[in-house]
N, CA, C and O atoms as CSV, one atom per row, in Angstrom:
chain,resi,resn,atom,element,x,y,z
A,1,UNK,N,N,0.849,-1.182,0.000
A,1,UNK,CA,C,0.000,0.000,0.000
A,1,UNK,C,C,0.887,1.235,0.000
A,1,UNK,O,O,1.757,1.478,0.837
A,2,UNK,N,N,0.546,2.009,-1.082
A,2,UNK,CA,C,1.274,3.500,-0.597
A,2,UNK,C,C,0.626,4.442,-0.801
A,2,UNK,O,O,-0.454,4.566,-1.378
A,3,UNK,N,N,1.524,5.413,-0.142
A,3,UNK,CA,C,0.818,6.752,0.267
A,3,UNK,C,C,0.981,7.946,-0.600
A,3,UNK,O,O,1.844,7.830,-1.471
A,4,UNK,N,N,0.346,9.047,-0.545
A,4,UNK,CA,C,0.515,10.198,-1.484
A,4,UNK,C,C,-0.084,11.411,-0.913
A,4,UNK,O,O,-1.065,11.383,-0.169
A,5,UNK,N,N,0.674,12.721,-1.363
A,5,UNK,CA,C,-0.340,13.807,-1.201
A,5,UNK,C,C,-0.557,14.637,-2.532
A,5,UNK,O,O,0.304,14.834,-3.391
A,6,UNK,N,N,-1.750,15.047,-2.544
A,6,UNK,CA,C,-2.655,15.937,-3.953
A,6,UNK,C,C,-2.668,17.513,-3.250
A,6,UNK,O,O,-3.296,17.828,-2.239
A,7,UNK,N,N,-2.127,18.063,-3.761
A,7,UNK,CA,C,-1.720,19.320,-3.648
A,7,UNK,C,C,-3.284,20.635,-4.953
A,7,UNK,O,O,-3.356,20.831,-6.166
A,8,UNK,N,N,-4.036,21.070,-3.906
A,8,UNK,CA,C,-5.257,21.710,-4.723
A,8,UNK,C,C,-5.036,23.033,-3.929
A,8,UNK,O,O,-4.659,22.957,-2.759
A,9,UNK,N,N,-5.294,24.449,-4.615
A,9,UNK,CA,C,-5.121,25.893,-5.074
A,9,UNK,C,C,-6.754,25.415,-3.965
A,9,UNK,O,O,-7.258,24.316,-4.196
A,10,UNK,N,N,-7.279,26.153,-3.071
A,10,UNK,CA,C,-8.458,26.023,-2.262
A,10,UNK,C,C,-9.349,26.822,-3.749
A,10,UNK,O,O,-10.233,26.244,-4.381
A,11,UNK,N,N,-8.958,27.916,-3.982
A,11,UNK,CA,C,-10.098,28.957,-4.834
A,11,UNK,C,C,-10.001,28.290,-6.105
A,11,UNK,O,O,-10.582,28.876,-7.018
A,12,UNK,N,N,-9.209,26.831,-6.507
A,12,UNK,CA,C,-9.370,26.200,-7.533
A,12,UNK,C,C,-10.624,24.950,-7.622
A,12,UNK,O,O,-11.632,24.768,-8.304
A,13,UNK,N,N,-9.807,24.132,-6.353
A,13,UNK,CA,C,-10.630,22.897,-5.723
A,13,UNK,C,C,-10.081,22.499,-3.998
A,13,UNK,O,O,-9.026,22.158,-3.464
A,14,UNK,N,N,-11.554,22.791,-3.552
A,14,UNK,CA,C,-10.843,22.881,-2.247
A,14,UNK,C,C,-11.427,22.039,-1.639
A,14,UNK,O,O,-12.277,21.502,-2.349
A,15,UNK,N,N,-11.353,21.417,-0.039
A,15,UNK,CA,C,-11.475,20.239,0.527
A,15,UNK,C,C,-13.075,20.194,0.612
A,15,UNK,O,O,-13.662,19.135,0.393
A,16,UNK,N,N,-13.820,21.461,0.961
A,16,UNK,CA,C,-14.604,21.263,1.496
A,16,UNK,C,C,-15.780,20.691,-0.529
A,16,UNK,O,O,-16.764,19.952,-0.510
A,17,UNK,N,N,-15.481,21.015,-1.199
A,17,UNK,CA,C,-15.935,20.243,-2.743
A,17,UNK,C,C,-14.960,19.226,-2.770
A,17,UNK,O,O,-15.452,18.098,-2.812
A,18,UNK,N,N,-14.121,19.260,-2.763
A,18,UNK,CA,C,-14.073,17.099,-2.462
A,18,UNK,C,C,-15.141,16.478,-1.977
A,18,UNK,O,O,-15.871,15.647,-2.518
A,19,UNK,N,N,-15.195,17.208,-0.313
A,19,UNK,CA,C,-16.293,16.095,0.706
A,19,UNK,C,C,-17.160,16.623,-0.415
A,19,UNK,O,O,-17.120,15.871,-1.389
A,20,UNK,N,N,-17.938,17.693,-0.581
A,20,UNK,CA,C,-19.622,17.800,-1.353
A,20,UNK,C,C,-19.611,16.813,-2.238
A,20,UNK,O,O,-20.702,16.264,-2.392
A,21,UNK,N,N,-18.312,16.227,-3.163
A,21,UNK,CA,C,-18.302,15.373,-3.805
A,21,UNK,C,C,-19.087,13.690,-3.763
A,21,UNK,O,O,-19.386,12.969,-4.714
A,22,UNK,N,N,-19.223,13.499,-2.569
A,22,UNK,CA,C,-19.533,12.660,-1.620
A,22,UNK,C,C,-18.471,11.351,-2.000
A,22,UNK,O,O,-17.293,11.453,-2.344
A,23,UNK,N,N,-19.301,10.050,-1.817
A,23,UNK,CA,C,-18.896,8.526,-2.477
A,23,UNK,C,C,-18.343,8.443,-3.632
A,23,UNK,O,O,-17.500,7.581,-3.880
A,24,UNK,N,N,-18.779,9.406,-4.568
A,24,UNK,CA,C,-18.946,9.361,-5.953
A,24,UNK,C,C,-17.249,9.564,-6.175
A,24,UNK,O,O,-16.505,9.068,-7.021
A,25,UNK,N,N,-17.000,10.399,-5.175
A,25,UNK,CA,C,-15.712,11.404,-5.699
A,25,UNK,C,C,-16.000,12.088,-6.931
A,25,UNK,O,O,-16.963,12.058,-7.697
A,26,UNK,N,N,-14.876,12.734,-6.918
A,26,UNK,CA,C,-14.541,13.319,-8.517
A,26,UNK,C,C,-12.631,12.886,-9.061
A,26,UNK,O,O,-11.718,12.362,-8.424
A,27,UNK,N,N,-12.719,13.488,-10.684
A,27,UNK,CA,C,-10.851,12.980,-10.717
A,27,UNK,C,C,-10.410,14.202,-10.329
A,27,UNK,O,O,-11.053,15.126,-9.831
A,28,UNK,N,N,-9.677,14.154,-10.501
A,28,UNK,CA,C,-7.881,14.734,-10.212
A,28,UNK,C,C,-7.123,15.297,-11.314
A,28,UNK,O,O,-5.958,14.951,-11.510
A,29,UNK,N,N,-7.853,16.339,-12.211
A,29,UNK,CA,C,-7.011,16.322,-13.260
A,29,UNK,C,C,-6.200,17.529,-13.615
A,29,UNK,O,O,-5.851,18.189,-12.636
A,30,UNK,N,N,-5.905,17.869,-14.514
A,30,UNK,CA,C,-4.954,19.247,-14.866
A,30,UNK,C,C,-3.614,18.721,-14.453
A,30,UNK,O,O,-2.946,19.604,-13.914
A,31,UNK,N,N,-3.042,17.627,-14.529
A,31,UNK,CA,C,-1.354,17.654,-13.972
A,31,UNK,C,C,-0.800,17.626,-15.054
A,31,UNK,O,O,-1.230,16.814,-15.873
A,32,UNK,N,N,0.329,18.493,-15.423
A,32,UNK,CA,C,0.756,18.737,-16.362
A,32,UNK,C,C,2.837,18.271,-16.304
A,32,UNK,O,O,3.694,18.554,-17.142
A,33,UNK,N,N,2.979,17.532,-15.016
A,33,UNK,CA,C,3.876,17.179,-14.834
A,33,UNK,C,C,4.405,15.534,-15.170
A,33,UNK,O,O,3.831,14.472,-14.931
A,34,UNK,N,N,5.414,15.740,-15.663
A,34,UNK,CA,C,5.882,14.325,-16.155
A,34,UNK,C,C,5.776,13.229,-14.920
A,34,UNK,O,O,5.228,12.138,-14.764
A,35,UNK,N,N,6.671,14.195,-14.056
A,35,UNK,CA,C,7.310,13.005,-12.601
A,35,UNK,C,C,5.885,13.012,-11.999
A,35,UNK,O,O,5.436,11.867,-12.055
A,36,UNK,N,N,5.090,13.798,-11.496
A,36,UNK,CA,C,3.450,13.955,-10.941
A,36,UNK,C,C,3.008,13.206,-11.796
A,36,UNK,O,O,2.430,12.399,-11.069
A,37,UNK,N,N,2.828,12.829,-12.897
A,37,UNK,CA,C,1.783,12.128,-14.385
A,37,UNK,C,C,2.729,10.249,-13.640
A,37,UNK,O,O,2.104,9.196,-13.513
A,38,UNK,N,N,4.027,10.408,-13.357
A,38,UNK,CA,C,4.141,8.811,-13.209
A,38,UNK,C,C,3.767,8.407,-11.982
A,38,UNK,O,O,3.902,7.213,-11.717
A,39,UNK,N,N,3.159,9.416,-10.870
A,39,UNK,CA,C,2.718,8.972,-9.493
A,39,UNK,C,C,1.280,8.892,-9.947
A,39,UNK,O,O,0.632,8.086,-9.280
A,40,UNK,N,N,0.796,9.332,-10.629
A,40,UNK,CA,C,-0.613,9.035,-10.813
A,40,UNK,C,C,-1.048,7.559,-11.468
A,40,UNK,O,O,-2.019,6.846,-11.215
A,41,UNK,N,N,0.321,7.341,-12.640
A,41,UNK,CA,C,-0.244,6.184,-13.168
A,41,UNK,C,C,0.375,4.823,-11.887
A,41,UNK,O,O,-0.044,3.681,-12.074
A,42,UNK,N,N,1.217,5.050,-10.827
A,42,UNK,CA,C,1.289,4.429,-9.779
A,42,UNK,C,C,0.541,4.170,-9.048
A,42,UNK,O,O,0.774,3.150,-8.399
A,43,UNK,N,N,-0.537,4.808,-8.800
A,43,UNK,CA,C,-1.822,4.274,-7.581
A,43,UNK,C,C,-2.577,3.585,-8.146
A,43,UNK,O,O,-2.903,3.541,-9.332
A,44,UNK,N,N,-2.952,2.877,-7.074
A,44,UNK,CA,C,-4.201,1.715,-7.040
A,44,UNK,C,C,-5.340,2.186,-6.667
A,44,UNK,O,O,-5.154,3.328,-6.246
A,45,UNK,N,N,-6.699,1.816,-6.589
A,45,UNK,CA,C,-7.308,1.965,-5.988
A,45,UNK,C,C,-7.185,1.262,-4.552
A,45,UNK,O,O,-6.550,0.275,-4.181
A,46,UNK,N,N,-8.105,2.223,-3.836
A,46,UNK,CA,C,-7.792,2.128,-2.297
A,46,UNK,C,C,-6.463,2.637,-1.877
A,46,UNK,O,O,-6.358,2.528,-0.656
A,47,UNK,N,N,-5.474,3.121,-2.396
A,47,UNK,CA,C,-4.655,3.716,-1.697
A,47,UNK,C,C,-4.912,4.919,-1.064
A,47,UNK,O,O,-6.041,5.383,-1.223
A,48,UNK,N,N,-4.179,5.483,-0.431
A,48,UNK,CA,C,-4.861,6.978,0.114
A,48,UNK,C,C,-4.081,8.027,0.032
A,48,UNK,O,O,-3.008,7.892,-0.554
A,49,UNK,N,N,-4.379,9.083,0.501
A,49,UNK,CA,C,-3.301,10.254,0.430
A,49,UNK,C,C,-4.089,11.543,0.969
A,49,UNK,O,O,-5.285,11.683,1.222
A,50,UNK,N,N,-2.945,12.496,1.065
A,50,UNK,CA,C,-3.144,13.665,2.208
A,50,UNK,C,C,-3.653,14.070,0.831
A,50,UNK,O,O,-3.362,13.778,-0.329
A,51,UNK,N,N,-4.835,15.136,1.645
A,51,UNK,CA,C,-5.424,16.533,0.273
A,51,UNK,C,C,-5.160,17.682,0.873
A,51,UNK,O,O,-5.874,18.124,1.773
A,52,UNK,N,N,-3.784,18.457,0.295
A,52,UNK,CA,C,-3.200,19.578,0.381
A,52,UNK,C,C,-3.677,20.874,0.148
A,52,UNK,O,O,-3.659,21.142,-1.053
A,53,UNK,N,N,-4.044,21.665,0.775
A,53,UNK,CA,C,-4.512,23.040,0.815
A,53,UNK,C,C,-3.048,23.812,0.622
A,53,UNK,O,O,-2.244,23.888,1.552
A,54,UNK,N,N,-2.705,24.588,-1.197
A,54,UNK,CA,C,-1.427,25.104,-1.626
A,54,UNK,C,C,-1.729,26.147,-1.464
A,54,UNK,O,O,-2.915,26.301,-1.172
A,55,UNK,N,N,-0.823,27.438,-1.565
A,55,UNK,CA,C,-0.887,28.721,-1.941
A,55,UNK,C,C,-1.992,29.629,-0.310
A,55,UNK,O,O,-1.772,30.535,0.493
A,56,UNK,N,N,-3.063,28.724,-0.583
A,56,UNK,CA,C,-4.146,29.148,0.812
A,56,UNK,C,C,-3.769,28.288,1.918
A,56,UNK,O,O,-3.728,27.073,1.725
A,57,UNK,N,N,-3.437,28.864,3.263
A,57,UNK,CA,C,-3.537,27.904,4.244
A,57,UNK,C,C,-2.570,27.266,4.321
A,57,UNK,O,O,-2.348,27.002,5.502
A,58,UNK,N,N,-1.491,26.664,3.339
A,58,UNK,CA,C,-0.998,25.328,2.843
A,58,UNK,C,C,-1.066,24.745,3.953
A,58,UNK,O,O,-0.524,25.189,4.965
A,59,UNK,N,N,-1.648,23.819,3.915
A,59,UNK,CA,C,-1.782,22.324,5.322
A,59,UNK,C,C,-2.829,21.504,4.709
A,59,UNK,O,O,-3.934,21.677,4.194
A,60,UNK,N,N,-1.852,20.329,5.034
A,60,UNK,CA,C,-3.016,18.963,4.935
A,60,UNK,C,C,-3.939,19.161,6.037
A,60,UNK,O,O,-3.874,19.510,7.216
A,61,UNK,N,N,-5.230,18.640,4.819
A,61,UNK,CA,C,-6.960,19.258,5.518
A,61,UNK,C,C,-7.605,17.953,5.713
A,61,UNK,O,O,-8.476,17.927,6.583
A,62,UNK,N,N,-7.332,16.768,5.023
A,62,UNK,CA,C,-7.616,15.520,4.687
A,62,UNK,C,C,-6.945,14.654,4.663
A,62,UNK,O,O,-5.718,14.717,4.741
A,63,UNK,N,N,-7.741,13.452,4.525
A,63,UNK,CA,C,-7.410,12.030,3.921
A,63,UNK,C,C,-8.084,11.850,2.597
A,63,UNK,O,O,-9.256,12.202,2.729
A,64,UNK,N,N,-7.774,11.349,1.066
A,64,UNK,CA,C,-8.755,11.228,0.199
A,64,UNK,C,C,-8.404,9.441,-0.012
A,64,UNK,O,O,-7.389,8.947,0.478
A,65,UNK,N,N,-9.430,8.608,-0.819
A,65,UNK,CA,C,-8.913,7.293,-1.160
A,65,UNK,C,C,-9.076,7.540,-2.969
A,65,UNK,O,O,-9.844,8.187,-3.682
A,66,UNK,N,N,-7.787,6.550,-3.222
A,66,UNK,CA,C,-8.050,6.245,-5.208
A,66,UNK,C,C,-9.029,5.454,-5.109
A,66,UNK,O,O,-9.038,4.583,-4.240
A,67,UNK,N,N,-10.372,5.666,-6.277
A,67,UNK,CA,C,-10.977,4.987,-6.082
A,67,UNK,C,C,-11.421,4.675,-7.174
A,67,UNK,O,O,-12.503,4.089,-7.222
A,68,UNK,N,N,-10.623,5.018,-8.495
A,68,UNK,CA,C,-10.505,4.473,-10.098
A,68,UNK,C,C,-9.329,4.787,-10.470
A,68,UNK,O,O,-8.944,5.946,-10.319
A,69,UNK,N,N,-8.641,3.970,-10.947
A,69,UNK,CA,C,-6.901,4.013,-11.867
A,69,UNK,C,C,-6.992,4.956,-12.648
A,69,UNK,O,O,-7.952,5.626,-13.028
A,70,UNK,N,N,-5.359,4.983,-12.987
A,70,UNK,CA,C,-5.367,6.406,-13.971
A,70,UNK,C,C,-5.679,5.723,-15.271
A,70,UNK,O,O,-5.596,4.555,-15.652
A,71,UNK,N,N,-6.132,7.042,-15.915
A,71,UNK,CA,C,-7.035,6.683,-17.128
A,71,UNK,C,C,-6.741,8.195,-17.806
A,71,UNK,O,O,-6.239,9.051,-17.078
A,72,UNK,N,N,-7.036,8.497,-19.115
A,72,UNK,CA,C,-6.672,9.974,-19.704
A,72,UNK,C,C,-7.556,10.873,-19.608
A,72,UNK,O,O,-8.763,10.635,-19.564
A,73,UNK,N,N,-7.018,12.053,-19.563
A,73,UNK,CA,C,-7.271,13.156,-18.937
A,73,UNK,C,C,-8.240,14.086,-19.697
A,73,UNK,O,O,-7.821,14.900,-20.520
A,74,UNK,N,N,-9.363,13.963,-19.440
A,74,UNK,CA,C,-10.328,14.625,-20.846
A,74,UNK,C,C,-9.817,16.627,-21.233
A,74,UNK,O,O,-10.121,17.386,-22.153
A,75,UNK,N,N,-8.997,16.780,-20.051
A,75,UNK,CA,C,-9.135,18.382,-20.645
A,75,UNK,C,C,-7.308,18.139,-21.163
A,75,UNK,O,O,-6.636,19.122,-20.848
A,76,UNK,N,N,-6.769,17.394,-21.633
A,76,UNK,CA,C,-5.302,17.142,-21.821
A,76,UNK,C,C,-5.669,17.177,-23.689
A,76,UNK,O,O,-6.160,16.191,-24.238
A,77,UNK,N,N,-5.383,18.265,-24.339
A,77,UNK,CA,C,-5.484,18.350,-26.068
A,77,UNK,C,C,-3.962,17.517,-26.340
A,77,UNK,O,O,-4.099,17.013,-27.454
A,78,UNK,N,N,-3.073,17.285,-25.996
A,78,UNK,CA,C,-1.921,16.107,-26.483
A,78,UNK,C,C,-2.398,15.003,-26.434
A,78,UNK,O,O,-2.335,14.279,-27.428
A,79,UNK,N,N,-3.191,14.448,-24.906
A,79,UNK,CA,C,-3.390,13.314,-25.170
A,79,UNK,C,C,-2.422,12.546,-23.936
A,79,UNK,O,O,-2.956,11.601,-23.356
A,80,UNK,N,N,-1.088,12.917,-23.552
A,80,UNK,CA,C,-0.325,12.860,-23.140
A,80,UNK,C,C,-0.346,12.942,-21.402
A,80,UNK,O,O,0.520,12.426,-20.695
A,81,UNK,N,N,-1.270,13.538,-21.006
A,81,UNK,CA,C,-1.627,13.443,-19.523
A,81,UNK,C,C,-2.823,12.687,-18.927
A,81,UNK,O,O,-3.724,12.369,-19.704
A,82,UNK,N,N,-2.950,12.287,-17.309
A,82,UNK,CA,C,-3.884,11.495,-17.546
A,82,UNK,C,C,-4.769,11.761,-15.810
A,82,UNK,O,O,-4.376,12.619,-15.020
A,83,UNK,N,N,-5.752,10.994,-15.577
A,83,UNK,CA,C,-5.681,11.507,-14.112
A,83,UNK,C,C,-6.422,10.096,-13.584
A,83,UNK,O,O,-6.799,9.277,-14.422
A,84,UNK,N,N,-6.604,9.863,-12.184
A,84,UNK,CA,C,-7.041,9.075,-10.961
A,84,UNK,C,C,-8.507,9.983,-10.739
A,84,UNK,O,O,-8.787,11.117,-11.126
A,85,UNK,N,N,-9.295,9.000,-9.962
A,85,UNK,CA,C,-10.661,9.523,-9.163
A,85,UNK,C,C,-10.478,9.695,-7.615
A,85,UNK,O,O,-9.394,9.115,-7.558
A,86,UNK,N,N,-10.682,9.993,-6.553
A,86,UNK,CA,C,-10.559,10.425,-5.690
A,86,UNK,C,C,-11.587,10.631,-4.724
A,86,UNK,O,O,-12.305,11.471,-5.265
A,87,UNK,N,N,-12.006,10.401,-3.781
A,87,UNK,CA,C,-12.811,10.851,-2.784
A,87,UNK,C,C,-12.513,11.062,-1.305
A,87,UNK,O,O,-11.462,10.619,-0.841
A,88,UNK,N,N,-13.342,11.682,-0.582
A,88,UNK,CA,C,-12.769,12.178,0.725
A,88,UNK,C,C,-12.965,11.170,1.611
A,88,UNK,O,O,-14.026,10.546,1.624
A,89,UNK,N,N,-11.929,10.899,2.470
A,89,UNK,CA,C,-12.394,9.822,3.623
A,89,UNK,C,C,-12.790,10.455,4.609
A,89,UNK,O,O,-13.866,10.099,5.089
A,90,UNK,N,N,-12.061,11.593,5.233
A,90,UNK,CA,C,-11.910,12.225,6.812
A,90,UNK,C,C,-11.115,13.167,6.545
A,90,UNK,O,O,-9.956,13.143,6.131
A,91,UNK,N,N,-11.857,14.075,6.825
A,91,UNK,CA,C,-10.685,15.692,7.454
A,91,UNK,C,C,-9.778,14.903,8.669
A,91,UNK,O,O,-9.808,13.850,9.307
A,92,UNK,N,N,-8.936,16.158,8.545
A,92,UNK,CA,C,-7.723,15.879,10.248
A,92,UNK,C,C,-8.455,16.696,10.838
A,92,UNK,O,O,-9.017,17.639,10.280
A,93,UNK,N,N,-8.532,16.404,12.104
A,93,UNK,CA,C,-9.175,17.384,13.057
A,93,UNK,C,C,-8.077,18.369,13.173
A,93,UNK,O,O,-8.427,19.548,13.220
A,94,UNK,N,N,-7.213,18.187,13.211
A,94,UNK,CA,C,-6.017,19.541,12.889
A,94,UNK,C,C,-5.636,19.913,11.978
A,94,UNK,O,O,-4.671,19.197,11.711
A,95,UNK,N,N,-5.778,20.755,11.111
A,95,UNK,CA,C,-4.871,20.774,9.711
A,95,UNK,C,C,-3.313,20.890,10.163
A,95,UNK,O,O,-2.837,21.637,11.018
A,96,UNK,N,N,-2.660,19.936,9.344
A,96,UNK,CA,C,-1.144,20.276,9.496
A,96,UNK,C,C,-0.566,21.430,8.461
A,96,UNK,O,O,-0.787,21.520,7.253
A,97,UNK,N,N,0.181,22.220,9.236
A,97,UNK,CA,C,0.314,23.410,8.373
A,97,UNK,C,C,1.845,22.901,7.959
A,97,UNK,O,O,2.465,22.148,8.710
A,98,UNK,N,N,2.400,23.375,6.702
A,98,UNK,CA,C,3.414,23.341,6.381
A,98,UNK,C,C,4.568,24.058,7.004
A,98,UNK,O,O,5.754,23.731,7.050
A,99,UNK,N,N,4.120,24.823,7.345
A,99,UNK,CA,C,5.160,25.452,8.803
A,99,UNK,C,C,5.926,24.120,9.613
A,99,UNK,O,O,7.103,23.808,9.795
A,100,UNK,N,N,4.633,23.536,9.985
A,100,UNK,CA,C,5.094,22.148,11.177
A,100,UNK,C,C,5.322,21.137,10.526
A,100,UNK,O,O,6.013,20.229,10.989
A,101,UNK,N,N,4.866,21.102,9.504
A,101,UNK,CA,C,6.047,19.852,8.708
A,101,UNK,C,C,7.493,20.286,8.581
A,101,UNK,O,O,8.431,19.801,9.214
A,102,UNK,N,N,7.554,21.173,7.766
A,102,UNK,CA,C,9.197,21.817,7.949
A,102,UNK,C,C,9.871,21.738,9.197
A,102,UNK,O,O,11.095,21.621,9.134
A,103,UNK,N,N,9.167,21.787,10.675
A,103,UNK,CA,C,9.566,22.165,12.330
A,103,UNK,C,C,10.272,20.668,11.981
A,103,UNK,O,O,11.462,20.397,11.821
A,104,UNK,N,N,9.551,20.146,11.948
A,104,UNK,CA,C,9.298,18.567,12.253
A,104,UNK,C,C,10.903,17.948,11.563
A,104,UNK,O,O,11.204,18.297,10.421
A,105,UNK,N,N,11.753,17.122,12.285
A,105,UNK,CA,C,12.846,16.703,11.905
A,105,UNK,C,C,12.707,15.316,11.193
A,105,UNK,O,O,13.512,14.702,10.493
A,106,UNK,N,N,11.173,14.955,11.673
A,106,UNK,CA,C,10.937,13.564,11.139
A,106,UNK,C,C,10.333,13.728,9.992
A,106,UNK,O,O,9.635,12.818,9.546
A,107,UNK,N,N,10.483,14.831,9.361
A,107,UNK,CA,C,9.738,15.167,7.745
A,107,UNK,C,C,10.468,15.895,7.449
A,107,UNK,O,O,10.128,17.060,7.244
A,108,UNK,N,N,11.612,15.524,7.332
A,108,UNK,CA,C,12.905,16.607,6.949
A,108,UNK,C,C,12.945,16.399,5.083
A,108,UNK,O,O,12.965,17.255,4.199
A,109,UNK,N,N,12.944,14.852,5.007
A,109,UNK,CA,C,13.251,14.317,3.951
A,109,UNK,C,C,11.607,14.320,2.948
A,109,UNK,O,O,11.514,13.986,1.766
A,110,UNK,N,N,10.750,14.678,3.625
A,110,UNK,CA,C,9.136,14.629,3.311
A,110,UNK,C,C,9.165,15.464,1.562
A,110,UNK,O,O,8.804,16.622,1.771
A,111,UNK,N,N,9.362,15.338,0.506
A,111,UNK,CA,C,9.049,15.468,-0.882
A,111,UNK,C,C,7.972,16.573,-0.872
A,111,UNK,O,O,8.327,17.237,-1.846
A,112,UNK,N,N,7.234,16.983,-0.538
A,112,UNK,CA,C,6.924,18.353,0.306
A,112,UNK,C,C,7.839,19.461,0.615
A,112,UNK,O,O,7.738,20.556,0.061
A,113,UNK,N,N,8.689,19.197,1.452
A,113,UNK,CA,C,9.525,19.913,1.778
A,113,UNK,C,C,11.042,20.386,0.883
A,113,UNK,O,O,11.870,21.273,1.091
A,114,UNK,N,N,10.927,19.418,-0.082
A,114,UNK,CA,C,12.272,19.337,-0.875
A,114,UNK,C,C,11.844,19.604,-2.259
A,114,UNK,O,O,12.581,19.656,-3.243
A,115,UNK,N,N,10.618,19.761,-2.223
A,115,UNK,CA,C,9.995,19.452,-3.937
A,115,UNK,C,C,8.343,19.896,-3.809
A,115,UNK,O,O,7.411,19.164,-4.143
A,116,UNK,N,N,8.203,21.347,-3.214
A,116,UNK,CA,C,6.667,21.915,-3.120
A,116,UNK,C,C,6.066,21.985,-4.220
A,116,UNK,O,O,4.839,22.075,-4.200
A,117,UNK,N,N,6.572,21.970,-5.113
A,117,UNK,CA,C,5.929,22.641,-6.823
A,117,UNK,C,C,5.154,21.441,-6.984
A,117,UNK,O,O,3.995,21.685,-7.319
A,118,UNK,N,N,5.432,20.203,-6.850
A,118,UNK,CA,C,5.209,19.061,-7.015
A,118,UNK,C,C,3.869,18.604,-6.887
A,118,UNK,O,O,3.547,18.179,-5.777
A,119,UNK,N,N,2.729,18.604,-8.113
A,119,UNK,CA,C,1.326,18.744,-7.561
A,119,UNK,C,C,0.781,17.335,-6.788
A,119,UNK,O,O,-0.084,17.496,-5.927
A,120,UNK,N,N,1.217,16.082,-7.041
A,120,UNK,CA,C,1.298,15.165,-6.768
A,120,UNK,C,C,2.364,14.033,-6.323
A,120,UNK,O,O,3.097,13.454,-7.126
A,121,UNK,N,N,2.345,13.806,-4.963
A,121,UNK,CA,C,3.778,13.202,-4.439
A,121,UNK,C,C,3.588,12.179,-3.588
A,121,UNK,O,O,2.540,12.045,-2.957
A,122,UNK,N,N,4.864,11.154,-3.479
A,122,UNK,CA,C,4.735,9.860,-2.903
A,122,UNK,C,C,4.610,10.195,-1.075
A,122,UNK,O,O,5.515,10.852,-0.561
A,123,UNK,N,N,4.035,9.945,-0.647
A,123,UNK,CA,C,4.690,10.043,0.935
A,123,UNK,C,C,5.081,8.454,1.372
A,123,UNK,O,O,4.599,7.413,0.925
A,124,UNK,N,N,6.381,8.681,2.658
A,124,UNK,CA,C,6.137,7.307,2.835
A,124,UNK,C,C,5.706,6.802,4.123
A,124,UNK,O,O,5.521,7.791,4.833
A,125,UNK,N,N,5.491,5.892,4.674
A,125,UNK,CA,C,4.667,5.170,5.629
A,125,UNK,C,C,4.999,5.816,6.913
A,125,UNK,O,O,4.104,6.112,7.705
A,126,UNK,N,N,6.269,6.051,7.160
A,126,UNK,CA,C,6.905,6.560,8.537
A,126,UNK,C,C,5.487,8.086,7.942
A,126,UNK,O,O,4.259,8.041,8.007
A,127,UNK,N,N,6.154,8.907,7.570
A,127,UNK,CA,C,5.444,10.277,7.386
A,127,UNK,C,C,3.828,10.473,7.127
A,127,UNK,O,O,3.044,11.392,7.361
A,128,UNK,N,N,3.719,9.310,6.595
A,128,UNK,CA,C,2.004,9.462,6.420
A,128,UNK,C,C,1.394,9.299,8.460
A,128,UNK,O,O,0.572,9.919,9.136
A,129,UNK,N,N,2.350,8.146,8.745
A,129,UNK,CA,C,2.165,8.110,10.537
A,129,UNK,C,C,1.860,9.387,11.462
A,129,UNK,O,O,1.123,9.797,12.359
A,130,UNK,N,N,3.192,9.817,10.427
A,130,UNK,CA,C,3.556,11.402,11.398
A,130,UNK,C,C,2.732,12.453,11.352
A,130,UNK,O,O,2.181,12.842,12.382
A,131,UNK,N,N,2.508,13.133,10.005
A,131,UNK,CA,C,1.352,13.666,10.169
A,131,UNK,C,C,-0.152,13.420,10.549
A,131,UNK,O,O,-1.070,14.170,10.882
A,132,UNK,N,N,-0.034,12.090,10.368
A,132,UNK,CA,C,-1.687,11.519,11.145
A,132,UNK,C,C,-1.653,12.070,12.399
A,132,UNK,O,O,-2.448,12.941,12.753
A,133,UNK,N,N,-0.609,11.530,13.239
A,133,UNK,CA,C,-0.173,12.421,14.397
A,133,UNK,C,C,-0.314,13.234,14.748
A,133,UNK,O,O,-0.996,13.299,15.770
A,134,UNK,N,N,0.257,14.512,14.124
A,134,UNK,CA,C,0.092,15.904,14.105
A,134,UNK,C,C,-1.057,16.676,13.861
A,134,UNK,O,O,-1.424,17.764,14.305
A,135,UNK,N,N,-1.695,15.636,12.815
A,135,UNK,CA,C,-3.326,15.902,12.835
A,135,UNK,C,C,-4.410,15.710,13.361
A,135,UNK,O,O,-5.532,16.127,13.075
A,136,UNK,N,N,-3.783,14.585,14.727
A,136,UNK,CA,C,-4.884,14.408,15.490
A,136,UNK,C,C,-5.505,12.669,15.101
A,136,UNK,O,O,-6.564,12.137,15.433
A,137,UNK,N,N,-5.115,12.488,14.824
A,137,UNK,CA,C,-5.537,10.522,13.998
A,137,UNK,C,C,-4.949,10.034,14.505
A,137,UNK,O,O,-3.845,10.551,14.674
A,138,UNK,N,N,-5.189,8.790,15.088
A,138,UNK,CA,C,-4.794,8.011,15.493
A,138,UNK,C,C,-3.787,7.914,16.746
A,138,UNK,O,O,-3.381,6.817,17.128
């Protein structure tokens, strides 16, 4: 099983239209990145991942699950990009702000922190822990 975080502009797509989304979810699309385009065609369904509040707020607000493989990207005119479906599991009762990931020595190495531009990124198991943590889970 692995982990990921989806990095969304709030005044673009923000957590609280994920959840309105309900069961159904919605995709994930507009990534226009090569290395982001090969983490997408990497998930499974049922994997999960943090849903990132960028630019506004920046802090993980969520948990979302894959809940259809990547498949192509209807607003992509190359052809060449592609996207995943997505739905909300659970807000964090804390948002983790990117401030406290950076504090944090145990998310030093966090792909977040080394690679923000990055609209879509692997997290790994230690760090998905950690911020659950920080967010109040578990």
């Amino acid at each position: 099983m692995a982990y990921w975080l989806f990095k969304s502009e709030p005044a673009t797509w923000s957590w609280d239209q994920q959840v309105a989304a309900g069961e159904a979810g919605t995709y994930w699309n507009g990534v226009r990145n090569h290395l982001a385009k090969k983490q997408l065609m990497a998930m499974q369904v049922g994997e999960q991942g943090f849903f990132y509040h960028s630019n506004e707020g920046k802090a993980v607000v969520g948990i979302v699950a894959v809940i259809r493989p990547y498949y192509p990207d209807h607003t992509d005119e190359t052809g060449r990009f592609g996207m995943v479906d997505v739905k909300a599991v659970r807000a964090m009762p804390r948002p983790v702000t990117l401030e406290a990931i950076k504090a944090d020595p145990a998310l030093a190495d966090m792909v977040l922190v080394n690679n923000s531009r990055l609209s879509v990124q692997p997290v790994t198991e230690a760090e998905w822990a950690r911020i659950r943590a920080l967010g109040g889970l578990d």
